[in-house]
C-alpha positions in Angstrom: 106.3 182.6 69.6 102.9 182.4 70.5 102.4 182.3 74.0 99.1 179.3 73.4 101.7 176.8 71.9 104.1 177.1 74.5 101.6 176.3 76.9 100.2 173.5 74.9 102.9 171.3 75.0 103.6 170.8 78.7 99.7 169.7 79.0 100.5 167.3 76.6 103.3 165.9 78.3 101.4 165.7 81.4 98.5 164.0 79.2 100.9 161.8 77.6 102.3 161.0 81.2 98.9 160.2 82.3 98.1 158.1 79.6 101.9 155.7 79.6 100.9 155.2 83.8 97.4 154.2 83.0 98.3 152.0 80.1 101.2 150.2 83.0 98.1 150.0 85.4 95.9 148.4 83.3 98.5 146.0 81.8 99.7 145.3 85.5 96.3 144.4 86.3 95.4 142.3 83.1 98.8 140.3 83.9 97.5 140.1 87.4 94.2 139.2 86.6 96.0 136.5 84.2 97.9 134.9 87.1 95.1 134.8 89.8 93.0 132.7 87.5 95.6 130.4 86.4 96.1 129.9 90.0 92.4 129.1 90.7 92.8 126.7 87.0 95.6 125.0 89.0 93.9 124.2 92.3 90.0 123.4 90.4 92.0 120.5 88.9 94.0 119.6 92.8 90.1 119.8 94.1 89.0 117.8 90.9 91.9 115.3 91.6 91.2 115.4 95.3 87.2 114.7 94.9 87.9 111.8 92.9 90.1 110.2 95.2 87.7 111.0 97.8 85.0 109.1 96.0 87.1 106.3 95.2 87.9 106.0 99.2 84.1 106.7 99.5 83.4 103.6 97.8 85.4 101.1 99.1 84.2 102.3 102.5 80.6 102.0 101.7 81.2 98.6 100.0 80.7 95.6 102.8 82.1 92.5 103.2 80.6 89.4 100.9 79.3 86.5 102.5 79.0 83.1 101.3 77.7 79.9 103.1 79.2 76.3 103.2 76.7 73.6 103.8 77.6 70.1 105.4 76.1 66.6 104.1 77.1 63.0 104.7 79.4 62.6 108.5 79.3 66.5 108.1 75.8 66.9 108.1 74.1 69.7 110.2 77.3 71.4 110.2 77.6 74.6 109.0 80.2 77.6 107.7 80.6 80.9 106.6 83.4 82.3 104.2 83.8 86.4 104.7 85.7 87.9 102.3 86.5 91.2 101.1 84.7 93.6 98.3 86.3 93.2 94.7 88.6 90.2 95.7 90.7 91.9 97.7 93.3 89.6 99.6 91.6 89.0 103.7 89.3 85.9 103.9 87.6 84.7 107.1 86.3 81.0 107.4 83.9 80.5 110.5 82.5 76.7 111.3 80.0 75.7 113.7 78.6 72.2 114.3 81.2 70.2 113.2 81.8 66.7 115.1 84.9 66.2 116.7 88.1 64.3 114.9 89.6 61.0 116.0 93.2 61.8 116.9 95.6 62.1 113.9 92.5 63.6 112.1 92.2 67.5 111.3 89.6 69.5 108.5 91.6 71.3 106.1 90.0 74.1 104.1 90.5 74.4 100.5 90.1 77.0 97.3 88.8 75.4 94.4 89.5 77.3 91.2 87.7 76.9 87.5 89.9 74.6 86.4 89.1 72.3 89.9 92.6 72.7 90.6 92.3 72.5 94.6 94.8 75.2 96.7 95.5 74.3 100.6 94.1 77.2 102.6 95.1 75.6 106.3 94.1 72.8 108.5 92.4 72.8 112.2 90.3 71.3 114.5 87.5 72.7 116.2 86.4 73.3 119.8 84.8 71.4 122.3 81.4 73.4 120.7 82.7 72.0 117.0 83.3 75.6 116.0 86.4 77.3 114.5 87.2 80.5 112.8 90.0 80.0 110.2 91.7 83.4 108.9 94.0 83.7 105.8 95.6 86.5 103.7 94.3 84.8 101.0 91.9 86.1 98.0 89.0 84.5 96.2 90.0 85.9 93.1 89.6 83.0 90.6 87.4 80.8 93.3 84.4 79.4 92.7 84.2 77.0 95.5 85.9 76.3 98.9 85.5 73.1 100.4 86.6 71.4 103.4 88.1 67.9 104.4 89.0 65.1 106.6 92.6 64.5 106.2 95.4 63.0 108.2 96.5 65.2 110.3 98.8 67.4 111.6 99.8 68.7 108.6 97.0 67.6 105.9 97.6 67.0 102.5 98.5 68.9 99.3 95.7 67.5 97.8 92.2 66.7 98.9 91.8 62.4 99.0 87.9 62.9 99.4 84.5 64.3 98.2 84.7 67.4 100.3 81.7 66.8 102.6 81.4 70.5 103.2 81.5 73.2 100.8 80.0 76.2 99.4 80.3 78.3 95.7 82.0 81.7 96.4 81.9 82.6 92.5 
């Protein structure tokens, strides 16, 4: 035998040896690699998720109250009100009145939704302070409303329906 082959072949295990745990290495790392960035894919697209929540919330936050004024004419004249509702018809409506002359016993204002058919909805009835003022809140929403009006009706219940020209009312629509 010659004494250069025999030699030769354990340097070409121990090459061979080198080469199999380098090939493991580098596969071990590409998997590795492979899982780290579908890990960052997966929480991109939580933060994505997240960020549009978080404008969403943003908005809704930023976006104020609407306003909308009721205006008084014949025995309501010079009175005044002010329907506060929320942004994008959300249900929460405040009613505030000031200057309206006080009610004969038996008498009380009721406040009313008037939708685009002029179908009229009972919001709630009330009489005002010694100052003719009054804030009137409901869980109601002016989704659908184009005007809310208020009354003189018998009292202390009101009606279902309005048995009047509403001398005080406003468009909300």
């Amino acid at each position: 035998m010659d004494p250069t082959r025999r030699s030769l072949l354990p340097r070409l295990l121990a090459i061979g040896a080198a080469a199999v745990i380098l090939l493991a290495i580098i596969g071990g790392m590409a998997l590795w690699t492979i899982r780290l960035n579908q890990q960052i894919d997966q929480q991109n697209r939580q933060l994505t998720q997240l960020n549009d929540r978080l404008g969403q919330q943003n908005q809704l936050i930023n976006q104020g109250p609407e306003y909308h004024t009721l205006n008084g004419s014949g025995p309501l004249a010079g009175a005044s009100g002010t329907v506060t509702s929320k942004p994008n018809n959300a249900a929460g409506i405040i009613f505030d009145f000031n200057g309206l002359p006080q009610l004969p016993a038996g008498k009380v204002y009721e406040v009313w939704l008037i939708d685009n058919n002029n179908h009229a909805s009972r919001v709630g009835v009330f009489r005002p302070d010694v100052f003719g003022a009054y804030r009137l809140v409901s869980n109601r929403s002016l989704q659908g409303v184009k005007i809310v009006a208020v009354t003189v009706e018998n009292g202390p219940n009101g009606v279902d329906q309005p048995t009047q020209t509403p001398p005080m009312a406003g468009n909300v629509a």
